[in-house]
C-alpha positions as a Markdown table, in Angstrom:
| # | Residue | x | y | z |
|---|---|---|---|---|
| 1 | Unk | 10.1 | -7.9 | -167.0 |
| 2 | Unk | 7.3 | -9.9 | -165.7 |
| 3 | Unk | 8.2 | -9.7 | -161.9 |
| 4 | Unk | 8.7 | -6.2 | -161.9 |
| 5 | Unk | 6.2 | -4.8 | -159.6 |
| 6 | Unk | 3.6 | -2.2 | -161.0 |
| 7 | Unk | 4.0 | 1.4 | -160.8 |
| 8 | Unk | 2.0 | 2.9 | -158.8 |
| 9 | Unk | -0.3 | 6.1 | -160.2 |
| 10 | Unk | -0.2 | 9.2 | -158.6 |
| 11 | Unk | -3.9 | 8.7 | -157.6 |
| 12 | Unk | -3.2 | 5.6 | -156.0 |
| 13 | Unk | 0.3 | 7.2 | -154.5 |
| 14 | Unk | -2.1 | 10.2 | -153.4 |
| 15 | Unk | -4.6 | 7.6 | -151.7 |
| 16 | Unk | -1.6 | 5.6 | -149.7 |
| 17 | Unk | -0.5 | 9.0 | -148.5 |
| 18 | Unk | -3.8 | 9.8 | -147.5 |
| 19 | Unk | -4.3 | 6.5 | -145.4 |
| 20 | Unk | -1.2 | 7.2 | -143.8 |
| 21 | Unk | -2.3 | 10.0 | -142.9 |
| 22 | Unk | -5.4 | 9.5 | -141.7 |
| 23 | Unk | -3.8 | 6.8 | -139.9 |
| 24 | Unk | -1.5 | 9.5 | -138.1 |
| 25 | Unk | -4.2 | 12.4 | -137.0 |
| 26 | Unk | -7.9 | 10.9 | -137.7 |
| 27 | Unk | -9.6 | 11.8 | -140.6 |
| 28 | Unk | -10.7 | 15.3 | -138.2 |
| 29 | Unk | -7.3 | 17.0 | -138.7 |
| 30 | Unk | -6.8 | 15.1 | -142.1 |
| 31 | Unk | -5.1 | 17.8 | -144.2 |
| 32 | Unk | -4.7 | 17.6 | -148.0 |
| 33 | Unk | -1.9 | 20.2 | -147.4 |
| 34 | Unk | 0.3 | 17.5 | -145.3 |
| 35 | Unk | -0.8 | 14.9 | -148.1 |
| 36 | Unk | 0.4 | 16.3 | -151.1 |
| 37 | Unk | 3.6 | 17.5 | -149.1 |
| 38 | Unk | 4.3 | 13.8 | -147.7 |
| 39 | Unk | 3.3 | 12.3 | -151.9 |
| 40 | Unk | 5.7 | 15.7 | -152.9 |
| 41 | Unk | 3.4 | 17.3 | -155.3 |
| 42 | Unk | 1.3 | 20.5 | -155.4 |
| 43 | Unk | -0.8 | 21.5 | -152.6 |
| 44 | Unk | -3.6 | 21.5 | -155.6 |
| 45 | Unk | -2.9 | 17.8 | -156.6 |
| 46 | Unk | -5.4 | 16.6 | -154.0 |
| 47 | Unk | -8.2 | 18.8 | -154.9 |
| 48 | Unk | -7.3 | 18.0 | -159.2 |
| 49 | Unk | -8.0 | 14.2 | -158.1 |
| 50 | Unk | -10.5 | 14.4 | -155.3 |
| 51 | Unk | -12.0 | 17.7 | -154.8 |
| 52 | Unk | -12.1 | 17.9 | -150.8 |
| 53 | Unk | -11.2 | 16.1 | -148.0 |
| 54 | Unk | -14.7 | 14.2 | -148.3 |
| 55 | Unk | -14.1 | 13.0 | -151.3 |
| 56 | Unk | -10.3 | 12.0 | -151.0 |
| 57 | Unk | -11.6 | 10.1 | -147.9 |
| 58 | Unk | -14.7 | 8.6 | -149.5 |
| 59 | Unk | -11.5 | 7.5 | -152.4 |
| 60 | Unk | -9.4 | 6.3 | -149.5 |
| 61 | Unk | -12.0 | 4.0 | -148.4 |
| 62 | Unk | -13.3 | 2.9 | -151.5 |
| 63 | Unk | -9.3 | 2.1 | -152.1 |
| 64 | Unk | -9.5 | 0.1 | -148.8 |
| 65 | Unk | -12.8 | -1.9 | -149.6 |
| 66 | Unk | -11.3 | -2.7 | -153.2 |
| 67 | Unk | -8.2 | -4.3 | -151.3 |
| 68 | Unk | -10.6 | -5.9 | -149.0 |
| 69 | Unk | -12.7 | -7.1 | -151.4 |
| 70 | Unk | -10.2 | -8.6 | -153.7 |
| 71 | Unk | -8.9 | -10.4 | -150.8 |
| 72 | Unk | -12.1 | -11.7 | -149.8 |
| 73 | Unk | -12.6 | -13.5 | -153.5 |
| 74 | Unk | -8.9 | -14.9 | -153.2 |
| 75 | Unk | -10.0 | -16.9 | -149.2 |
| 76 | Unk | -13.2 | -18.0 | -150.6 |
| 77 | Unk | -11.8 | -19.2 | -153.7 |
| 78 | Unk | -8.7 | -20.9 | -151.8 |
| 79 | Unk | -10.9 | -22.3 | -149.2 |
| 80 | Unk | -13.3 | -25.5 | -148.9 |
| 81 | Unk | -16.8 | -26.2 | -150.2 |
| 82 | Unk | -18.9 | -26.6 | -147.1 |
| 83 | Unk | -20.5 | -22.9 | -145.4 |
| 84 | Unk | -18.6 | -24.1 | -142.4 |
| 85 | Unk | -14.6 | -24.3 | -144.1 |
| 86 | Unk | -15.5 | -21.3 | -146.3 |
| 87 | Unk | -16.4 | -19.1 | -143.0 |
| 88 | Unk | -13.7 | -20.2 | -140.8 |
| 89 | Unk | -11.1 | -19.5 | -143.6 |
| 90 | Unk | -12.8 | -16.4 | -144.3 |
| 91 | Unk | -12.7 | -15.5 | -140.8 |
| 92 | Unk | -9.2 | -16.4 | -140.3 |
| 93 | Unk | -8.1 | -14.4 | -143.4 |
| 94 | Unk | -9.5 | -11.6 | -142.1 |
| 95 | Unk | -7.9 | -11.8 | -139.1 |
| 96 | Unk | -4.5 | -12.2 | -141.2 |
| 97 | Unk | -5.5 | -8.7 | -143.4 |
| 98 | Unk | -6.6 | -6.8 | -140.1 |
| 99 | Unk | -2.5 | -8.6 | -139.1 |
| 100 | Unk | -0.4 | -8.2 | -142.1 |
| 101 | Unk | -2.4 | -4.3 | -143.0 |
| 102 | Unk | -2.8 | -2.4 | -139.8 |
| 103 | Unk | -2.9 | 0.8 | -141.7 |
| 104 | Unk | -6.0 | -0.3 | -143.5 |
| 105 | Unk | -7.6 | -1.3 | -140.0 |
| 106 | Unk | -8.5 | 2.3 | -139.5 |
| 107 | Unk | -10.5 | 2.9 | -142.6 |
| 108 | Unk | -12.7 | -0.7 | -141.9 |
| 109 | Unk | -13.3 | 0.4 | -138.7 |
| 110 | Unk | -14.2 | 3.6 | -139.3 |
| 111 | Unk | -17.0 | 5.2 | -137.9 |
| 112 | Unk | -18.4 | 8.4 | -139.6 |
| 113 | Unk | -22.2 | 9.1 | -140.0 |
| 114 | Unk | -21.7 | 12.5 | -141.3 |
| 115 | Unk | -18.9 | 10.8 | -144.5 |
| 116 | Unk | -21.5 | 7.4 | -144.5 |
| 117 | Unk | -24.7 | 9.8 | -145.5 |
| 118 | Unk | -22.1 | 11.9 | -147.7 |
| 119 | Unk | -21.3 | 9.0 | -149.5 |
| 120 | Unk | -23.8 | 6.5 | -148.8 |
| 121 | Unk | -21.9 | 4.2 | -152.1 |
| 122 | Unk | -18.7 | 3.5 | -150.5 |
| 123 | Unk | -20.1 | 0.9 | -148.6 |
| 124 | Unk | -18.0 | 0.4 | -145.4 |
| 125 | Unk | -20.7 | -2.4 | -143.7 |
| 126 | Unk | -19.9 | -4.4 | -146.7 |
| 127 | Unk | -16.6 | -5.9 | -144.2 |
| 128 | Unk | -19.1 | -7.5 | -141.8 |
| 129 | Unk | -21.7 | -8.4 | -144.3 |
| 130 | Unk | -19.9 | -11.5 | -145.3 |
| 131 | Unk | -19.3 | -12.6 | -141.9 |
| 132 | Unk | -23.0 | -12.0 | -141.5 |
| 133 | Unk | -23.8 | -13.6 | -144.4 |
| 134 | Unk | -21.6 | -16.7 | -144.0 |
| 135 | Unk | -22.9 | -17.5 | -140.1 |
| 136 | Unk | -26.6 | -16.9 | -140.9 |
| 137 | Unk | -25.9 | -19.7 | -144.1 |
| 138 | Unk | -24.4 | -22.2 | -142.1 |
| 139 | Unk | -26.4 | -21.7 | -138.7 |
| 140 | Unk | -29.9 | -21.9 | -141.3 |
| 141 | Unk | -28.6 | -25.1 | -142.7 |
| 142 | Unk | -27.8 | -27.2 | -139.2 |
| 143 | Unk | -31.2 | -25.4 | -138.2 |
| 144 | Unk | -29.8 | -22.9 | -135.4 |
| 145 | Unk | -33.0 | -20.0 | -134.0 |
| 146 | Unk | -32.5 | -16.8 | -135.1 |
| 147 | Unk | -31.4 | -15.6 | -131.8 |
| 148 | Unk | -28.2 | -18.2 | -131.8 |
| 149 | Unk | -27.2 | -17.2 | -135.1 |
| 150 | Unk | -26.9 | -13.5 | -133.7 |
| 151 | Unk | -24.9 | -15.0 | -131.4 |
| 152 | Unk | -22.7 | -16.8 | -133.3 |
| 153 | Unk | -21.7 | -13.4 | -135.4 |
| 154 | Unk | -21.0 | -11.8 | -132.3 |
| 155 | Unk | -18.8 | -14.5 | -131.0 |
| 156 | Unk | -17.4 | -14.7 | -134.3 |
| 157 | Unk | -16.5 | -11.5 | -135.0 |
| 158 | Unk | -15.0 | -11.2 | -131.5 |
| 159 | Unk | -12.7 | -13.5 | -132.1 |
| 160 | Unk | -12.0 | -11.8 | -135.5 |
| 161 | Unk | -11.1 | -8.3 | -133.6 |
| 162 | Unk | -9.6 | -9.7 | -130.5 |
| 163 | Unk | -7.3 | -12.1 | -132.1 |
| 164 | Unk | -6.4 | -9.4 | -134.5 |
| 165 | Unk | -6.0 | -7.3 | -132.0 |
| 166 | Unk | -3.5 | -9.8 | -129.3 |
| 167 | Unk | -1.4 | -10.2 | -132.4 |
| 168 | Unk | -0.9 | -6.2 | -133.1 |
| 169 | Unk | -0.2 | -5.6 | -129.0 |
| 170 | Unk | 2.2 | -9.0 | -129.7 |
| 171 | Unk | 0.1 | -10.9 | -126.5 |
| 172 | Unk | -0.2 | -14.0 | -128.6 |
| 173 | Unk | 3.0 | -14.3 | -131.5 |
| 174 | Unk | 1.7 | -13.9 | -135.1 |
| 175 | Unk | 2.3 | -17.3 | -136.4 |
| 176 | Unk | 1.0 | -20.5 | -138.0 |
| 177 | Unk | 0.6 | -22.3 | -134.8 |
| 178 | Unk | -1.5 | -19.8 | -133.5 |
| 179 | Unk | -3.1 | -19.2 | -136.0 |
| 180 | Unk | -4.1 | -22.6 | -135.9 |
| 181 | Unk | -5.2 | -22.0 | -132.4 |
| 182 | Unk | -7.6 | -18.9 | -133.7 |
| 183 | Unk | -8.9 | -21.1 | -136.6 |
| 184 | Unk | -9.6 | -24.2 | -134.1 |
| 185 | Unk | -11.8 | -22.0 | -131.6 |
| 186 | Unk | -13.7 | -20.5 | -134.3 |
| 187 | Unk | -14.6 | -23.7 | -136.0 |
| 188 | Unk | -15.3 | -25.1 | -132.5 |
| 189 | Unk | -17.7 | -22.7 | -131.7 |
| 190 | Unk | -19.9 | -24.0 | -134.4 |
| 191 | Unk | -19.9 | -27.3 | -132.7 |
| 192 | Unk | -21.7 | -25.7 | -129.7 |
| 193 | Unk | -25.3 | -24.6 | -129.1 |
């Protein structure tokens, strides 16, 4: 049946388990023992598909970035031609993954020098380097300093975090109207100098 949804394999069952649990206790008490009892399969499963808890992490995240990613060629190819409409529908779509997959919020926010020299491939910068990427394009083709476009990323990305993060507390309602609102002040601030 062509709607059916696809089975999930029991690496990719392994992984969601491992998000939610990292999600629950940090990847510091992560425990592959509390994994493979919440995916109900051998305490050995884990270390069969991912050695140790480095590299079912370093798995977890490259899950998360793969996700990301995939999401990220969906906006852009959805979204306008100009730098401008491709960054502020980039930026609102990210707000509306950060929204719609909280549990996915603490792997691209994650902050871990020892697991980023471990695994320096699994690339978890690669979630602002877009953004960057996007506001240095359009700020270098209206001719905006270097400094201002440092700026702009910052105020950008703000507005990425702190929207996403006034929907999750439920301060602003998660909706299209206010969504509007988010998209509006982030365009807008491209207007300014």
């Amino acid at each position: 049946m062509p709607n059916e949804p696809k089975r999930r394999s029991k690496r990719e069952e392994l992984i969601i388990a491992g998000l939610e649990e990292i999600n629950r206790c940090g990847i510091t008490n992560f425990s592959l023992r509390s994994v493979a009892q919440k995916a109900g399969v051998s305490c050995a499963a884990p270390a069969k598909h991912f050695g140790d808890k480095h590299g079912f992490v370093a798995a977890i995240i490259e899950y998360v970035n793969a996700q990301w990613n995939e999401e990220q060629q969906r906006i852009l190819s959805e979204s306008g031609e100009s730098t401008r409409e491709r960054l502020v529908a980039f930026s609102v779509g990210y707000i509306k993954f950060l929204v719609e997959k909280p549990h996915f919020r603490s792997i691209l926010m994650l902050k871990d020098d020892e697991l980023d020299q471990e695994f320096p491939a699994i690339g978890r910068g690669k979630t602002t380097k877009l953004t960057l990427d996007l506001v240095d394009k359009y700020c270098s083709e209206v001719g905006m300093d270097k400094e201002t476009r440092l700026r702009k990323f910052y105020i950008v990305r703000s507005l990425i975090y702190g929207a996403s993060l006034m929907f999750d507390n439920k301060e602003l309602p998660y909706n299209e109207k206010v969504l509007e609102i988010v998209r509006q002040s982030i365009d807008r601030e491209f207007d300014l100098a």
